[in-house]
N, C-alpha and C positions, 0 to 999 in steps of 0.2 A: 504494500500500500504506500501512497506517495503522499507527501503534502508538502502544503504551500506553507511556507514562514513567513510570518508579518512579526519584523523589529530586529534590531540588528545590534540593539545596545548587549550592555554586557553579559543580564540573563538571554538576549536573543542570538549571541555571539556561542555561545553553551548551547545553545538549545541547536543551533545550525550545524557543529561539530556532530553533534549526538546523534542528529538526521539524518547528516552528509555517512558518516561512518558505517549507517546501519542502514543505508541505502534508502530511504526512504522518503529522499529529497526532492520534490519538483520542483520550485523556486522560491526564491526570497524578496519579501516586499520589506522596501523601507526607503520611507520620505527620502532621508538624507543622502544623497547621490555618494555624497566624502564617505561615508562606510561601506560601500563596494570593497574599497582598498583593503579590507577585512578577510574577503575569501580568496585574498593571492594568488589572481589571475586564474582561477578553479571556473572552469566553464561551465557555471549554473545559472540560468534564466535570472535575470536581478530585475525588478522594477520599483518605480519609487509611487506608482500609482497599484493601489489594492483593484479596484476593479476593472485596471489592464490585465493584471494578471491573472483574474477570475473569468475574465470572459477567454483570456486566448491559454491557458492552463489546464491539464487534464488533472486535476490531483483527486483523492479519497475524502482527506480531513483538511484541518488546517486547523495552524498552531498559531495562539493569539499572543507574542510578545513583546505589545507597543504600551507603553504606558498608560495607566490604568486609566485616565482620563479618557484616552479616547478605546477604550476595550468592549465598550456599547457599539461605538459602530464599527469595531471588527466584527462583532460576534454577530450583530444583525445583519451584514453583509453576506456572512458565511451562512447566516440561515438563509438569506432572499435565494439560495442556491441552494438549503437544502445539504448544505454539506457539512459535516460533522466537527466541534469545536473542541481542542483539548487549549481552554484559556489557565494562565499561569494567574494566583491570586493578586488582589480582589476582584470578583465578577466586577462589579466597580464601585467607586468612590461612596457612588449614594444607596442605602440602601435600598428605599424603595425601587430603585435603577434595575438593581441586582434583581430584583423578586422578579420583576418583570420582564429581565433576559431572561430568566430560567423557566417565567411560566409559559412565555411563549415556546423555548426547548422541548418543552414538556405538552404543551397544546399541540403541536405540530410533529412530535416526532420525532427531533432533532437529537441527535447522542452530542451531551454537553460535559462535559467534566474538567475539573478545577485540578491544578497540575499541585496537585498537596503531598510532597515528598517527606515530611517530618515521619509520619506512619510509617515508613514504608524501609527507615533503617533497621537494618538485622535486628540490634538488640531490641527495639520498640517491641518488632514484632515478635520475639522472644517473651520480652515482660508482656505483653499482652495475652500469650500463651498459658503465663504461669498465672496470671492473675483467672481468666478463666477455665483452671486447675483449681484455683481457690486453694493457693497457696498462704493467703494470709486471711481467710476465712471471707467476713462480709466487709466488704469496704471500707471504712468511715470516715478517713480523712485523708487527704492529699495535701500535698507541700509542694510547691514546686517553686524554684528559684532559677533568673537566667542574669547572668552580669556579662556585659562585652564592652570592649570600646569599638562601634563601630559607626562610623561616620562618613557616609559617603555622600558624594554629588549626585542629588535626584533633581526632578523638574517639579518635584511638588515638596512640602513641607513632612519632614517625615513625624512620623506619629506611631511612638513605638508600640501599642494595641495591633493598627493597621498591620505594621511593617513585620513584626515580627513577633508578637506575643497571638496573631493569629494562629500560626502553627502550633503552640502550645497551647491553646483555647482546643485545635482539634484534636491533639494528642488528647486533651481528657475527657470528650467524646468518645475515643476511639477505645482506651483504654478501658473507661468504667461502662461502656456500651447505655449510658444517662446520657440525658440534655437538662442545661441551665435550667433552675428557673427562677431564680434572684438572686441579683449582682451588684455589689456596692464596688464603688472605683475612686481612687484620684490618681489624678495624672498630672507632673511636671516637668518642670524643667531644673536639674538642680543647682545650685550656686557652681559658677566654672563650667556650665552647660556651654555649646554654642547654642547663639539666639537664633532662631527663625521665628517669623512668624505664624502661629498654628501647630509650630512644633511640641511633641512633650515628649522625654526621652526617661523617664522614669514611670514606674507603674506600680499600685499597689491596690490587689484587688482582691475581694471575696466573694468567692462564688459556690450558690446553693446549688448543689444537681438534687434529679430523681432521687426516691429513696435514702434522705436525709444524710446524702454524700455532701462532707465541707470542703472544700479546697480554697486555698491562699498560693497568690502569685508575685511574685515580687521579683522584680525588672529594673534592669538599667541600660541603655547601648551608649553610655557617657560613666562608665565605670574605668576608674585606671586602676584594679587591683588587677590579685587572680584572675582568669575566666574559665565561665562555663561553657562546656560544646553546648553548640546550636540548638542541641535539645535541650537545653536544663538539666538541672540535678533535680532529683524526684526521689521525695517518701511517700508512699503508700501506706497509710495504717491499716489494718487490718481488726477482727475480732479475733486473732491466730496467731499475726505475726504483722514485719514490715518487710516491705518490700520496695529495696534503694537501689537507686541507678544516680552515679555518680559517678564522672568521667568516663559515660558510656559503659562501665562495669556494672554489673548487677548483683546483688547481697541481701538473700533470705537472710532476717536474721526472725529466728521463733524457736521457742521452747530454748534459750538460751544459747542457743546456738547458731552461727553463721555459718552458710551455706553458699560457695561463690558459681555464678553460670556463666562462664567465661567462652563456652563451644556455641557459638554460630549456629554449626554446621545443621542441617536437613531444617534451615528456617527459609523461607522464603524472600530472595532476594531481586523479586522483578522489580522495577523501578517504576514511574507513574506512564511513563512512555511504552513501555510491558503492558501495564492494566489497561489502557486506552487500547492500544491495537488488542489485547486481545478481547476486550467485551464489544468490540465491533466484530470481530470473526465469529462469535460467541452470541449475538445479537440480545445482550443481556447489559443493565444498565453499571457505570464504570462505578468501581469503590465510592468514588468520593466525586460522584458524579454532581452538577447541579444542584439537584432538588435536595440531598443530602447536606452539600457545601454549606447549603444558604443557612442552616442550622447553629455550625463554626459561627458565621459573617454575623447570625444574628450576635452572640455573643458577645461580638464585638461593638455591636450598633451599641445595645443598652448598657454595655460596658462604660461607652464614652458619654452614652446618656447618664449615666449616674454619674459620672464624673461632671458634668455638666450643671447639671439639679443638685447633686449635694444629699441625694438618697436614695434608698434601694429600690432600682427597680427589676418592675418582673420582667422575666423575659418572654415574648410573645414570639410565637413563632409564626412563619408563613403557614398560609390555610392552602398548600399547593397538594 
């Protein structure tokens, strides 16, 4: 199967490698003419106009990698054709935006899925195994902590919720197999932050799931200490035991004892580019497809809503 890439920035420069390599490439769309210089002289279709390349393009899907701004009219674009979207997060910017890309996905047919790779690392899906083993009995609390210093040049105001604490909203989704449903937040910026406007690079949040699961999140991408991997460091309490993933290592600790699961091996290791192509061969809808995603995104909405208001709110999901 083939597809068209739209965006050429940094995640779309990864996402063209990964295509190009696995053959999978029909061309690349992207505004900026100066990023050709990218695929070093590699004889692949380039255009800087999306519906040149839709009208004179044979491809299967197509891969949304243009900033989240304009990700509404990649993905509507790609429906007016009917053709199948693997969009990297957020569906976009505004919620109610999101709901309404996916309900149309979902009205019409359309295989949508949200490029959510946090799940999708060995050990996740390890601890996700052992958790349901019911290795630490019944859930009840969760901890999770991410600290980085990372500051990069974006075209919009970064919001570390948005940016990066989304993946770990769906890590505990995915994890406790719950959705929120009241979320108190603040969000800043801390003393020695850089300023943007709209920006908040710190996060400290409580969130209520299903069956009177507590989890507490606590965030920084303006940390100059230690750092955590991209997942966070995570405790699981249990009614049994805990169960901790720190520096990607995992540590049963119950009945007094620690237990370490350090073997990978016979875990599943396909990537989101794996699960898209194959729940199109499969005609079955993707892991972390659309309608599911919007679940995550909600999270995040009334996350910034209560950070916003100054109180808990519930979290309401789409009626899709």
């Amino acid at each position: 199967m083939k597809a068209i890439l739209v965006g050429l920035g940094n995640a779309g420069y990864s996402w063209y490698k990964r295509l190009r390599d696995r053959g999978h490439l029909a061309a690349v769309v992207e505004v900026d003419s100066a990023m050709r210089a990218k695929l070093n002289g590699e004889p692949v279709p380039f255009y800087t106009s999306l519906e040149e390349a839709l009208d004179r393009e044979s491809a299967d899907f197509l891969v949304n990698v243009t900033s989240p701004a304009v990700h509404t009219r990649v993905n509507h674009a790609a429906f007016d054709r009917r053709l199948p979207v693997l969009c990297e997060k957020p569906i976009a910017f505004d919620y109610g935006e999101s709901v309404e890309v996916v309900a149309r996905a979902d009205r019409e047919g359309i295989p949508f899925m949200v490029a959510e790779n946090y799940r999708r690392f060995p050990y996740v899906r390890l601890m996700k195994a052992l958790l349901e083993q019911g290795v630490v009995g019944r859930i009840s609390t969760i901890d999770v902590s991410f600290f980085r210093y990372h500051r990069v040049e974006r075209k919009y105001a970064v919001r570390i919720l948005d940016d990066i604490g989304v993946h770990h909203f769906d890590m505990l989704r995915y994890l406790t197999g719950r959705e929120g449903v009241i979320v108190q937040a603040r969000l800043w910026n801390p003393v020695g932050g850089w300023q943007e406007d709209g920006a908040s690079l710190n996060a400290s949040v409580l969130l209520e799931l299903e069956d009177g699961i507590a989890a507490t999140y606590a965030a920084s991408i303006a940390s100059r200490g230690p750092e955590t991997p991209w997942s966070g460091d995570w405790r699981v309490e249990g009614t049994m035991g805990m169960l901790e993933l720190a520096g990607q290592r995992l540590r049963l600790h119950r009945d007094g004892e620690v237990q370490a699961f350090d073997d990978w091996g016979g875990v599943d290791r396909s990537d989101t580019l794996d699960e898209f192509l194959a729940s199109l061969r499969e005609r079955r809808e993707a892991e972390t497809c659309g309608r599911d995603y919007l679940k995550t995104q909600a999270l995040i909405h009334f996350a910034n809503l209560a950070d916003e208001s100054g109180r808990r709110e519930r979290v309401l999901l789409p009626p899709l």
